[in-house]
PDB file of N, CA, C and O in Angstrom:
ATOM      1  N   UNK A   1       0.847  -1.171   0.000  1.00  0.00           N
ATOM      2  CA  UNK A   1       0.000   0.000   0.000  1.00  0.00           C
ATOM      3  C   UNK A   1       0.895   1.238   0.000  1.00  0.00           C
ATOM      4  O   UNK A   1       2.006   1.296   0.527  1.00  0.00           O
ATOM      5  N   UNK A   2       0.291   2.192  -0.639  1.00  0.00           N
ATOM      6  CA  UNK A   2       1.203   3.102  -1.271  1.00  0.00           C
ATOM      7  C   UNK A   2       0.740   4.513  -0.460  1.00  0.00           C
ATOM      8  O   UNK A   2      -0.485   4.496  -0.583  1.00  0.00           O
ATOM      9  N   UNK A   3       1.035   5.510   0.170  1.00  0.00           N
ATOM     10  CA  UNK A   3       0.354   6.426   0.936  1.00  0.00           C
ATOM     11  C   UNK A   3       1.068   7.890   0.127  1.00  0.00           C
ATOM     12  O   UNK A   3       2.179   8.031  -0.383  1.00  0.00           O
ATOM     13  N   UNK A   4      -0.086   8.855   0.266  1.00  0.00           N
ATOM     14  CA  UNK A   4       0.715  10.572   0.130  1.00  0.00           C
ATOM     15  C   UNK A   4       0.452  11.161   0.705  1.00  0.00           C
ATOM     16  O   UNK A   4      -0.750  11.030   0.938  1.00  0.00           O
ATOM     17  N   UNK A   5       1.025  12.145   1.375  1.00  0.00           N
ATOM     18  CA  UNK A   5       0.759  13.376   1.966  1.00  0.00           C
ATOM     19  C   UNK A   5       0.544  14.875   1.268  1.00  0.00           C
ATOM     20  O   UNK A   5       1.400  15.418   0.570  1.00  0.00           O
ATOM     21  N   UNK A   6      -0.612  15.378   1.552  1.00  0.00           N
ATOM     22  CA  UNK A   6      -0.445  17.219   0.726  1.00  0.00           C
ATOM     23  C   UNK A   6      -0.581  17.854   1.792  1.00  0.00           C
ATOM     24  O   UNK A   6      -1.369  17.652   2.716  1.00  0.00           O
ATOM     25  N   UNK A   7       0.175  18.610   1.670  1.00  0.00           N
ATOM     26  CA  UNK A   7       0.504  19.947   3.216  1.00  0.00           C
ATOM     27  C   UNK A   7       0.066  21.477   2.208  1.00  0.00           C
ATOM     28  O   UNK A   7       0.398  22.108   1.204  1.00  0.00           O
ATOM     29  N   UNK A   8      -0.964  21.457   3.408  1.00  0.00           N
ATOM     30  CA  UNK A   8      -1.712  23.230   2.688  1.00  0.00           C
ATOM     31  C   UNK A   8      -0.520  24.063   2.625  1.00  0.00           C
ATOM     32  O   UNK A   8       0.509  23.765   3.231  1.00  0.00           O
ATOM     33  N   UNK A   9      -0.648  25.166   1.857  1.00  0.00           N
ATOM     34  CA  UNK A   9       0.264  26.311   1.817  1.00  0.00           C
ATOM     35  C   UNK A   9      -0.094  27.769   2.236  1.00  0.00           C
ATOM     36  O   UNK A   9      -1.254  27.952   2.604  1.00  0.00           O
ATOM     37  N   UNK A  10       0.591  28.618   2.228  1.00  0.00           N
ATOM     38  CA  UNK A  10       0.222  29.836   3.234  1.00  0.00           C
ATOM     39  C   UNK A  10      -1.005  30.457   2.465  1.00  0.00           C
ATOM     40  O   UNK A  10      -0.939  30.487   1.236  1.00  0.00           O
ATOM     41  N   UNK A  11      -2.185  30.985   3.140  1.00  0.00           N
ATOM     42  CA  UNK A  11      -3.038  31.244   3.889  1.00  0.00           C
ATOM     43  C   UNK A  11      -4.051  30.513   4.811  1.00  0.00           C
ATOM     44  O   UNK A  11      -5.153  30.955   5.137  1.00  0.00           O
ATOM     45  N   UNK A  12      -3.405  29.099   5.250  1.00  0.00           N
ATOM     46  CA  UNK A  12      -4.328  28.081   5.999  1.00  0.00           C
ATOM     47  C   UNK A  12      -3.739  27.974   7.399  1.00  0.00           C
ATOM     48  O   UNK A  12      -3.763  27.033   8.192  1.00  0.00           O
ATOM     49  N   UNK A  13      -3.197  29.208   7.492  1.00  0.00           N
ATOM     50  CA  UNK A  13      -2.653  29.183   9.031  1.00  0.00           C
ATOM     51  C   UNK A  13      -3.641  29.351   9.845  1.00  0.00           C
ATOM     52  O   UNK A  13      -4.427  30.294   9.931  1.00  0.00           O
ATOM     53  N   UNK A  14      -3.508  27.648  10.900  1.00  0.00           N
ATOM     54  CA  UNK A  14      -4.473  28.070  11.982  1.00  0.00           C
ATOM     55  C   UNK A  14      -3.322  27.251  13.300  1.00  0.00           C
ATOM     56  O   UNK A  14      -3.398  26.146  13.836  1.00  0.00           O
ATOM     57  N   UNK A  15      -2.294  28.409  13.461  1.00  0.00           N
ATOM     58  CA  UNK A  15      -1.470  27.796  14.973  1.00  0.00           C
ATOM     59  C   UNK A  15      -2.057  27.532  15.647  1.00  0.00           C
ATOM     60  O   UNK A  15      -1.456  26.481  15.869  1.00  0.00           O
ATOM     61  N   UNK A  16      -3.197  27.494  16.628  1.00  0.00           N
ATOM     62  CA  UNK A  16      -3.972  27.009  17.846  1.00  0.00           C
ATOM     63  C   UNK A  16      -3.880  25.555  17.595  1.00  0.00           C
ATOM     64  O   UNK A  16      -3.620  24.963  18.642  1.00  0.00           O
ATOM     65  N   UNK A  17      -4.052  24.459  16.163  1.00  0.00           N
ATOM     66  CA  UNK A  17      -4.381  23.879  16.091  1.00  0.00           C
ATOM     67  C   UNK A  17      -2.942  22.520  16.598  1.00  0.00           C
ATOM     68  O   UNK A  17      -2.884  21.532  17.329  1.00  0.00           O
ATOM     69  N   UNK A  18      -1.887  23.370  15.565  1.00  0.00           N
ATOM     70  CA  UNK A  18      -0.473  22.768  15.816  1.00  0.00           C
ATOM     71  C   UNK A  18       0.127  22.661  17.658  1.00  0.00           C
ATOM     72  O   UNK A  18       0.667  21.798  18.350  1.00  0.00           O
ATOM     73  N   UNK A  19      -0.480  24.444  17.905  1.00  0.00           N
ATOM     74  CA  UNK A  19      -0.015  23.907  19.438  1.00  0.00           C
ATOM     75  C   UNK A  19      -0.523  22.726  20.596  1.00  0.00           C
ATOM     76  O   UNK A  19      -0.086  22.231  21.634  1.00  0.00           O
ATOM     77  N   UNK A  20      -1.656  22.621  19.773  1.00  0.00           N
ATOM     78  CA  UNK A  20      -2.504  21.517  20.825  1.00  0.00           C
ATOM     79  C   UNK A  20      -1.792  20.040  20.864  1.00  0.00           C
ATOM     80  O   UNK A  20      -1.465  19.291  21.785  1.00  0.00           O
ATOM     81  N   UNK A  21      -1.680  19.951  19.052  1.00  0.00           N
ATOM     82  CA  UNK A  21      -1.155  18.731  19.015  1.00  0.00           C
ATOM     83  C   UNK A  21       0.241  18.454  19.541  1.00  0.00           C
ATOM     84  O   UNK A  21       0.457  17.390  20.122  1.00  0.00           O
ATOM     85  N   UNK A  22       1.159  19.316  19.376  1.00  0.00           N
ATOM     86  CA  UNK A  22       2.229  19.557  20.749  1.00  0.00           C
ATOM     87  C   UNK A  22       2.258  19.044  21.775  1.00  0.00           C
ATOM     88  O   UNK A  22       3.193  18.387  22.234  1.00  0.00           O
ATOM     89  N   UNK A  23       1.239  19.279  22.271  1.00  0.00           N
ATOM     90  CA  UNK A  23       1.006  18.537  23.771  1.00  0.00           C
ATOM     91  C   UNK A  23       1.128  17.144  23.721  1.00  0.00           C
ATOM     92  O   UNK A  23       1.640  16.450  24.599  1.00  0.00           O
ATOM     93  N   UNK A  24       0.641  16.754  22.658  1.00  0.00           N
ATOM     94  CA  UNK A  24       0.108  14.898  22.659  1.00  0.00           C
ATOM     95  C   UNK A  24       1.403  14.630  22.009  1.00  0.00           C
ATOM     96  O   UNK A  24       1.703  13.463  22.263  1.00  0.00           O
ATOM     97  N   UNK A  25       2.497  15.321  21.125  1.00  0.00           N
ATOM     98  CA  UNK A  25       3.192  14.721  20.535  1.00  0.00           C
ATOM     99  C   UNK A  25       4.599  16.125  20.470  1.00  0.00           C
ATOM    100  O   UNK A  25       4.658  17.081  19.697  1.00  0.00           O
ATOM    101  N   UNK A  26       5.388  15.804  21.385  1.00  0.00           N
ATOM    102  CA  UNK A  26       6.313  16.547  21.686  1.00  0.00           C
ATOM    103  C   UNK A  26       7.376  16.810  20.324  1.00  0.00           C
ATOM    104  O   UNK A  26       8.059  17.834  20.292  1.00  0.00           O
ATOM    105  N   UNK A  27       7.450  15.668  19.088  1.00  0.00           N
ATOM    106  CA  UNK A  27       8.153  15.736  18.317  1.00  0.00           C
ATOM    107  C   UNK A  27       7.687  16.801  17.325  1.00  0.00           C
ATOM    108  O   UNK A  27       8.300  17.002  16.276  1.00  0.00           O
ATOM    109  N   UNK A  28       6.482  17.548  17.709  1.00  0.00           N
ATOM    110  CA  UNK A  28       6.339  18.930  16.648  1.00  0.00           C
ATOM    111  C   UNK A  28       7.523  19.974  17.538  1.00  0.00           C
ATOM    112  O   UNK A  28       8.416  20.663  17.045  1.00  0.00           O
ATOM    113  N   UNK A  29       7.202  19.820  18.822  1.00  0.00           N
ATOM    114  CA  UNK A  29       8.219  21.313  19.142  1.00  0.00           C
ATOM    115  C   UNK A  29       9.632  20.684  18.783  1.00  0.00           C
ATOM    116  O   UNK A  29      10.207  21.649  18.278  1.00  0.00           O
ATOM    117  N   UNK A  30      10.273  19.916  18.762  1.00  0.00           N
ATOM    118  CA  UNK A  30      11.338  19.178  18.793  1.00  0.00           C
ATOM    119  C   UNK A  30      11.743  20.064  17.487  1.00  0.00           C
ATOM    120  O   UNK A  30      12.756  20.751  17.352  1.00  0.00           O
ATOM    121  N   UNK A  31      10.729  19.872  16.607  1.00  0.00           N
ATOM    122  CA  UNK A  31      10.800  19.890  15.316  1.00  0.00           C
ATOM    123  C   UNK A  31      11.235  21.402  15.012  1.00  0.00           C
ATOM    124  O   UNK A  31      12.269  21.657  14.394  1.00  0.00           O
ATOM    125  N   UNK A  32      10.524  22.199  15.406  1.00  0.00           N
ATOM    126  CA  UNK A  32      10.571  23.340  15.939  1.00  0.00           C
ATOM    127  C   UNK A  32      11.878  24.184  16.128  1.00  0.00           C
ATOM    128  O   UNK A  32      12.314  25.166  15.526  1.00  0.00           O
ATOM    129  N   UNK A  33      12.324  23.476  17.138  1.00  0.00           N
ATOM    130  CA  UNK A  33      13.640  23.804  18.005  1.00  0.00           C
ATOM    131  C   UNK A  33      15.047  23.799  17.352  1.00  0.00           C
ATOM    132  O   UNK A  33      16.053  24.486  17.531  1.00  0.00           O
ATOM    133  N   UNK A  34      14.602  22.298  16.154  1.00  0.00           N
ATOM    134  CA  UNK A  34      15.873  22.096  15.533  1.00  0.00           C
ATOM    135  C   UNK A  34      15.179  23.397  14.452  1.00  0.00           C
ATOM    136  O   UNK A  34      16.013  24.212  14.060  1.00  0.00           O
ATOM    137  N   UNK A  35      14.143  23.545  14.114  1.00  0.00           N
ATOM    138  CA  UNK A  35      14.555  24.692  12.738  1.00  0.00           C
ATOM    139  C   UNK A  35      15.171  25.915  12.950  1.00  0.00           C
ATOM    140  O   UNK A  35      16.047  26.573  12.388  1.00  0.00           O
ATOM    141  N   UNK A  36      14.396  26.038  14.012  1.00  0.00           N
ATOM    142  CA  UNK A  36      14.821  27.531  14.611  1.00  0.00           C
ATOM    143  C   UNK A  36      16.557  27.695  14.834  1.00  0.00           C
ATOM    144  O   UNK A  36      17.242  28.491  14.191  1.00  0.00           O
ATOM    145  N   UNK A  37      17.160  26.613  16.048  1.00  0.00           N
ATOM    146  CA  UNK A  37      18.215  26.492  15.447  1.00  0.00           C
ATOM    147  C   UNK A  37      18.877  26.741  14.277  1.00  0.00           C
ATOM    148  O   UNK A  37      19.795  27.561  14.294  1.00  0.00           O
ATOM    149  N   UNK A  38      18.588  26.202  13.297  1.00  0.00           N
ATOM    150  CA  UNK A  38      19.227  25.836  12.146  1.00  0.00           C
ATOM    151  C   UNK A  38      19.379  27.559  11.499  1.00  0.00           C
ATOM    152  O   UNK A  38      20.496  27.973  11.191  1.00  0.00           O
ATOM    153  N   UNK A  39      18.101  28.475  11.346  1.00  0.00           N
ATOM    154  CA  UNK A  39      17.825  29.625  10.711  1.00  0.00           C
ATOM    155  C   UNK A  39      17.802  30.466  11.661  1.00  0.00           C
ATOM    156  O   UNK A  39      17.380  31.567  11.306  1.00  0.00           O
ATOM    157  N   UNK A  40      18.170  30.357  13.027  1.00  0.00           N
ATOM    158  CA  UNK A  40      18.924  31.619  14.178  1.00  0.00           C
ATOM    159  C   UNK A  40      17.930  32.137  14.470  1.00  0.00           C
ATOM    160  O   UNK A  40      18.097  33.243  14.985  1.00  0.00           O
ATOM    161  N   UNK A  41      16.416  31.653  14.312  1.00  0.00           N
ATOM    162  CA  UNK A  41      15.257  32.335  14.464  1.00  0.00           C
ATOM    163  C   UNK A  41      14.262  31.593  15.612  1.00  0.00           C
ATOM    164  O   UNK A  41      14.095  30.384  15.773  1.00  0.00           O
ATOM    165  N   UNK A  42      13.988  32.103  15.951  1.00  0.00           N
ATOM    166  CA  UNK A  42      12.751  31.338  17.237  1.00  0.00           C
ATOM    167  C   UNK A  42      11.204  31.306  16.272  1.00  0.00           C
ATOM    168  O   UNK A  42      10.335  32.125  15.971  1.00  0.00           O
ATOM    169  N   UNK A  43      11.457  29.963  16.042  1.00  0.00           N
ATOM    170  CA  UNK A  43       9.490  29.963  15.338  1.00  0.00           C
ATOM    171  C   UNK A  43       8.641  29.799  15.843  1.00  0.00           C
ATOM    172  O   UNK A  43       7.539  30.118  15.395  1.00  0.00           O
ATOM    173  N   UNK A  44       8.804  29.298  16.847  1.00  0.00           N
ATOM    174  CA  UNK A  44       7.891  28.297  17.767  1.00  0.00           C
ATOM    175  C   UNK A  44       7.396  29.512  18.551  1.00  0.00           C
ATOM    176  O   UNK A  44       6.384  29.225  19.191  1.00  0.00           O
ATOM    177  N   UNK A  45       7.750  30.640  18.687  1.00  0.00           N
ATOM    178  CA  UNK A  45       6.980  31.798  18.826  1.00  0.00           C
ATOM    179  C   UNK A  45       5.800  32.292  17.908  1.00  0.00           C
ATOM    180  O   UNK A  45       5.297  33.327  18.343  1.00  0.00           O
ATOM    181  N   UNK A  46       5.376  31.937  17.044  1.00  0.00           N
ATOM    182  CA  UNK A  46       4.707  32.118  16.090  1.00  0.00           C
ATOM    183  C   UNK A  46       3.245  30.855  16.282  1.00  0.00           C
ATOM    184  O   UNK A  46       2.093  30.982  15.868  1.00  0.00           O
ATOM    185  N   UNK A  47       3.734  29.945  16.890  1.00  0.00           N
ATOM    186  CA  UNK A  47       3.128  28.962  17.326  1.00  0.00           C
ATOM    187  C   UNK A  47       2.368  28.479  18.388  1.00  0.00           C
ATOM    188  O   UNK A  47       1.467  27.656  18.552  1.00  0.00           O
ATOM    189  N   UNK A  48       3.312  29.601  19.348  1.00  0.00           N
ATOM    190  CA  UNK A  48       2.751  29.222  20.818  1.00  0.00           C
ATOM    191  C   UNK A  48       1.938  30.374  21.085  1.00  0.00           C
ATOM    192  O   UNK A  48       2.064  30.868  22.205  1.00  0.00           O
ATOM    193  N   UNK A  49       1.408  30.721  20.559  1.00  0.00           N
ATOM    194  CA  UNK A  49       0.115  32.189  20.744  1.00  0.00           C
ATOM    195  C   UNK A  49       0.264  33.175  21.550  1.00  0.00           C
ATOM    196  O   UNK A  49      -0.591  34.058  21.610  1.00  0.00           O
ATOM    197  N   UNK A  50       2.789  33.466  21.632  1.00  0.00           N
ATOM    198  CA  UNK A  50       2.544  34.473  22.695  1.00  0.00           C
ATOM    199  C   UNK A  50       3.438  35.383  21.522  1.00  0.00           C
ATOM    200  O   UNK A  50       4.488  35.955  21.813  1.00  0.00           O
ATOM    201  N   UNK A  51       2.803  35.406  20.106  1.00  0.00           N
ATOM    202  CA  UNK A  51       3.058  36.566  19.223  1.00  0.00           C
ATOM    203  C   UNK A  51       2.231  37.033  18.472  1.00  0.00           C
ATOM    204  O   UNK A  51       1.970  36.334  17.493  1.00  0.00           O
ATOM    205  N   UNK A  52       1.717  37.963  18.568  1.00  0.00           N
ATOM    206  CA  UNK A  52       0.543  38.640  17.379  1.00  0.00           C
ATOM    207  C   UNK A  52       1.139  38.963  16.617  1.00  0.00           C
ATOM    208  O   UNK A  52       2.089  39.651  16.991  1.00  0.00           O
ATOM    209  N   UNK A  53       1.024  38.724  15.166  1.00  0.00           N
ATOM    210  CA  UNK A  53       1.187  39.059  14.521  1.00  0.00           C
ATOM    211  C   UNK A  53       0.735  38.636  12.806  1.00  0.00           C
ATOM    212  O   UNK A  53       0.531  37.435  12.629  1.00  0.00           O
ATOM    213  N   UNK A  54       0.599  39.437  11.739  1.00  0.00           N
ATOM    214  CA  UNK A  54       0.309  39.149  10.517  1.00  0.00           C
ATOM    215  C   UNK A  54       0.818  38.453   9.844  1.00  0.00           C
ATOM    216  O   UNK A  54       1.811  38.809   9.209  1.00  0.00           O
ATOM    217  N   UNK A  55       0.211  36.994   9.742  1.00  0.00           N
ATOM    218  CA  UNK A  55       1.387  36.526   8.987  1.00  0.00           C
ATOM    219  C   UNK A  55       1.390  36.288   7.517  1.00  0.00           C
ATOM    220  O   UNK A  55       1.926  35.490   6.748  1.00  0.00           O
ATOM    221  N   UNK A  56       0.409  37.509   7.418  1.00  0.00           N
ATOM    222  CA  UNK A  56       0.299  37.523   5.709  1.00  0.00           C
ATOM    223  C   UNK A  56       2.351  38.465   5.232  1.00  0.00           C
ATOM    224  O   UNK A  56       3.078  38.284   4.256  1.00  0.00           O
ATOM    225  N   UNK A  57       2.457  38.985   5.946  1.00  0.00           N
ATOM    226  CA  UNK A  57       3.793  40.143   6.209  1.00  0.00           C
ATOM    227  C   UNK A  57       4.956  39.211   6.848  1.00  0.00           C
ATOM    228  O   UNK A  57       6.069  39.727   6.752  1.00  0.00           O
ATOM    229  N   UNK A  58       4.944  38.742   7.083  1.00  0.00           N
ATOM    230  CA  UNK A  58       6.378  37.672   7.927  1.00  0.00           C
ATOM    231  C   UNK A  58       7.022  37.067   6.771  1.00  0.00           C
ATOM    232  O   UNK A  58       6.610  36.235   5.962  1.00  0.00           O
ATOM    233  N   UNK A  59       8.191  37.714   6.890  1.00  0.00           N
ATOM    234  CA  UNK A  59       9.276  36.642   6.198  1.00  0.00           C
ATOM    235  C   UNK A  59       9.690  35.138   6.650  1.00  0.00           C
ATOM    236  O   UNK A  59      10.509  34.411   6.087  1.00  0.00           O
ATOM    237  N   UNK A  60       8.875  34.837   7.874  1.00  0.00           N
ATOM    238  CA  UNK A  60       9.441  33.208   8.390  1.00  0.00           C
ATOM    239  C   UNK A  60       7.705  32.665   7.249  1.00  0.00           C
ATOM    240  O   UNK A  60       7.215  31.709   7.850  1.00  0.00           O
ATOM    241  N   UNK A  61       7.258  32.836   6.599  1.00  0.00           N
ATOM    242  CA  UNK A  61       6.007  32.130   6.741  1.00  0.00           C
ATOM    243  C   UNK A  61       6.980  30.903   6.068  1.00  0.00           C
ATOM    244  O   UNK A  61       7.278  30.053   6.907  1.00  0.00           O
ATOM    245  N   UNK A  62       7.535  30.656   4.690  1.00  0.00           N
ATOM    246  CA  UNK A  62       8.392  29.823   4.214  1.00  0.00           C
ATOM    247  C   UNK A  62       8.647  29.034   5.687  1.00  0.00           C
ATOM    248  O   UNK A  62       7.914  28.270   6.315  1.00  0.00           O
ATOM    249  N   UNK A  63      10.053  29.566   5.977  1.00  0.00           N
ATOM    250  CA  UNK A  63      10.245  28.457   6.959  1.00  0.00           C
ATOM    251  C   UNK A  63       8.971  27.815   7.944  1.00  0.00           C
ATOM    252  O   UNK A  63       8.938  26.602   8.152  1.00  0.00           O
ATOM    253  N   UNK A  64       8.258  28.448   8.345  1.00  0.00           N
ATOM    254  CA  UNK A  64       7.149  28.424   9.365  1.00  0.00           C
ATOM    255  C   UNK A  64       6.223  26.929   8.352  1.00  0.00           C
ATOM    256  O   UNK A  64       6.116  25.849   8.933  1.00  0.00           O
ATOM    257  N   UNK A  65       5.807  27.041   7.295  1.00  0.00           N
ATOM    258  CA  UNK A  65       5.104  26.349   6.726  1.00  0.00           C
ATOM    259  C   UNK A  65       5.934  24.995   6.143  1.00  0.00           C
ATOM    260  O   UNK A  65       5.402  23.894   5.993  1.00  0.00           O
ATOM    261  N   UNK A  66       7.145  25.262   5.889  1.00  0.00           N
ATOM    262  CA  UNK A  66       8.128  23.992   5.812  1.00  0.00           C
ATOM    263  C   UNK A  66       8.352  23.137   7.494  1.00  0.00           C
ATOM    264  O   UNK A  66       8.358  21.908   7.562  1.00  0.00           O
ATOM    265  N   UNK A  67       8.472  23.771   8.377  1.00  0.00           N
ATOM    266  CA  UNK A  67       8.605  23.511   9.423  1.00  0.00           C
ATOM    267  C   UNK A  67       7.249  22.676   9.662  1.00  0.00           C
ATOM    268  O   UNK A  67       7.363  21.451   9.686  1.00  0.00           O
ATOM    269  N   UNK A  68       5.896  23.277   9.853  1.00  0.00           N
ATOM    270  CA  UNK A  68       4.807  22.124  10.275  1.00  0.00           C
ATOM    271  C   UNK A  68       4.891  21.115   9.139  1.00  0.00           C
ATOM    272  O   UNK A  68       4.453  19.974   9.287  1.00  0.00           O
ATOM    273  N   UNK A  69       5.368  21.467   8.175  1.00  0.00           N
ATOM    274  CA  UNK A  69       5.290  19.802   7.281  1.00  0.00           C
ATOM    275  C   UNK A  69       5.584  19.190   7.708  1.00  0.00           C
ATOM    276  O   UNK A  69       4.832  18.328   8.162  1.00  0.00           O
ATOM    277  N   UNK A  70       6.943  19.162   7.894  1.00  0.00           N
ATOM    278  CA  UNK A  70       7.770  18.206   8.537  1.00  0.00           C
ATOM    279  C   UNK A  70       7.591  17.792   9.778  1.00  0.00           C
ATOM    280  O   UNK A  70       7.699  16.607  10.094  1.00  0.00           O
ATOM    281  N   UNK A  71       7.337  18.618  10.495  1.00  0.00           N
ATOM    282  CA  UNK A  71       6.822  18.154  11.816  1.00  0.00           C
ATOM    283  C   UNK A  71       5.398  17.188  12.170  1.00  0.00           C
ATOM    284  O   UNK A  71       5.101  16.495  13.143  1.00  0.00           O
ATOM    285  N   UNK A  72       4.916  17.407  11.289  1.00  0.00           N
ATOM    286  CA  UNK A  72       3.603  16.615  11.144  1.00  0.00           C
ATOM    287  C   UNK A  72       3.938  15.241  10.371  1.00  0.00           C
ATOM    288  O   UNK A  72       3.443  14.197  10.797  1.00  0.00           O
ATOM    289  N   UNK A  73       4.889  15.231   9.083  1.00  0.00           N
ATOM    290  CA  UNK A  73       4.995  14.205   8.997  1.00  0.00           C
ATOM    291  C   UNK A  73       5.873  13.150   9.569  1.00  0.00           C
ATOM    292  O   UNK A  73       5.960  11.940   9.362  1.00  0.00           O
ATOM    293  N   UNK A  74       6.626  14.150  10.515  1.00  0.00           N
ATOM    294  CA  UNK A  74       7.226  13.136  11.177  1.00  0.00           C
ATOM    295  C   UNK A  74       6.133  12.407  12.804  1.00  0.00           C
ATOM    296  O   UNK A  74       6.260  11.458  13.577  1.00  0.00           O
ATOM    297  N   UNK A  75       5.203  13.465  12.627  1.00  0.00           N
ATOM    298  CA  UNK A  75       4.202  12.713  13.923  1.00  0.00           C
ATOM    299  C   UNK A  75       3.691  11.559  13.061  1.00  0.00           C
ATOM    300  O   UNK A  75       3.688  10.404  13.487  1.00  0.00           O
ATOM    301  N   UNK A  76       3.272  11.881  11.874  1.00  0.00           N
ATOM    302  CA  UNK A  76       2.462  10.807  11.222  1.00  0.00           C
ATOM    303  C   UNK A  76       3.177   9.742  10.821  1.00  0.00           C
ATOM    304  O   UNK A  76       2.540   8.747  10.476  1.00  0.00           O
ATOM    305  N   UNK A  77       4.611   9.709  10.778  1.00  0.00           N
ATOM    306  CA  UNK A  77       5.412   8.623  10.559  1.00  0.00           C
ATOM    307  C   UNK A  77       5.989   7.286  11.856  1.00  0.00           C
ATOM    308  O   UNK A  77       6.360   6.113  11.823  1.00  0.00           O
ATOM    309  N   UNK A  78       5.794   8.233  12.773  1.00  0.00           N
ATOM    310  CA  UNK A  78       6.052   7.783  14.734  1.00  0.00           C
ATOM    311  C   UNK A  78       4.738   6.986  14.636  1.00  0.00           C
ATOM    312  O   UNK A  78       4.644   5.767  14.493  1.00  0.00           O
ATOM    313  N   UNK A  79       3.847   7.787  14.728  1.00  0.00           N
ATOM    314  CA  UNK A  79       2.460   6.986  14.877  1.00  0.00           C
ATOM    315  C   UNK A  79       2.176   6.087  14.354  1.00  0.00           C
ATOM    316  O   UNK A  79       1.703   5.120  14.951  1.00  0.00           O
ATOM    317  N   UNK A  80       2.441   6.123  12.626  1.00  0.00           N
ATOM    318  CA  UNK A  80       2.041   4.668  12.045  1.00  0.00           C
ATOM    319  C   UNK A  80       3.372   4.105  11.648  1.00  0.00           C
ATOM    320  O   UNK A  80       3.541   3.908  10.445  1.00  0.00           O
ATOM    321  N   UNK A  81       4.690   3.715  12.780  1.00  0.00           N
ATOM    322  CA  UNK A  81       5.809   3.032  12.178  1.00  0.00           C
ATOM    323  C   UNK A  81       4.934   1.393  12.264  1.00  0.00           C
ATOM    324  O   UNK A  81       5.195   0.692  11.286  1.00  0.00           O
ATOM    325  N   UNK A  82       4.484   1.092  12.741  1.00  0.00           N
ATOM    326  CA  UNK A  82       4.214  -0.119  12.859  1.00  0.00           C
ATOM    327  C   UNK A  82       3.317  -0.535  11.582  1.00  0.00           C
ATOM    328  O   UNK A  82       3.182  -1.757  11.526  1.00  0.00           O
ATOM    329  N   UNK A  83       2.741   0.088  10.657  1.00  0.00           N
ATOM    330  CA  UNK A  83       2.095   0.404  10.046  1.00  0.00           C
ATOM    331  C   UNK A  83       2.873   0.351   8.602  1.00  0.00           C
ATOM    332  O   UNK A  83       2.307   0.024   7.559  1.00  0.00           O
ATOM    333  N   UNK A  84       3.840   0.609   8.668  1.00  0.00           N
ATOM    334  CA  UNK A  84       4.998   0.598   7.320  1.00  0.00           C
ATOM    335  C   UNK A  84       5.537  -0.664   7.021  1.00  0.00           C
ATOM    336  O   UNK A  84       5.624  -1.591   7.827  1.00  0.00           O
ATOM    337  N   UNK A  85       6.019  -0.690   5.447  1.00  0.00           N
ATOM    338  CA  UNK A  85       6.961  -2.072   5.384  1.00  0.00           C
ATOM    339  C   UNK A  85       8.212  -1.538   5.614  1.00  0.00           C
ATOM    340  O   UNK A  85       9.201  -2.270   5.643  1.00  0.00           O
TER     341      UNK A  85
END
């Protein structure tokens, strides 16, 4: 069985939704932590609902929207390893 993933692109930002799942699955902030790292930027501010801001105007939306991909597919890959050949 053959599976795909499609990850919306920017204007389907709804962070409340990502931070929740956070809770249940620590490997989104993980995920997070290493990007931010990587691009000297804190994203996970953008995430955790203690930044207002437009994110029609943000230069992180790129990273920000590459970042929950990955982070999601790596929840969705944890969750169904048992599930894979």
């Amino acid at each position: 069985m053959k599976f795909a993933m499609i990850f919306p692109g920017q204007g389907s930002q709804r962070t409340d939704i990502l931070f929740k799942l956070s809770k249940t699955f620590p490997i989104i902030k993980n995920t997070f932590d290493e990007a931010s790292d990587y691009i000297n930027h804190n994203l996970w501010k953008y995430i955790n609902g203690n930044y207002n801001n437009n994110f029609k105007n943000n230069e992180y939306i790129p990273a920000l929207i590459l970042t929950t991909s990955v982070s999601l597919y790596y929840t969705w890959k944890k969750k169904t390893k048992k599930f894979l050949i």
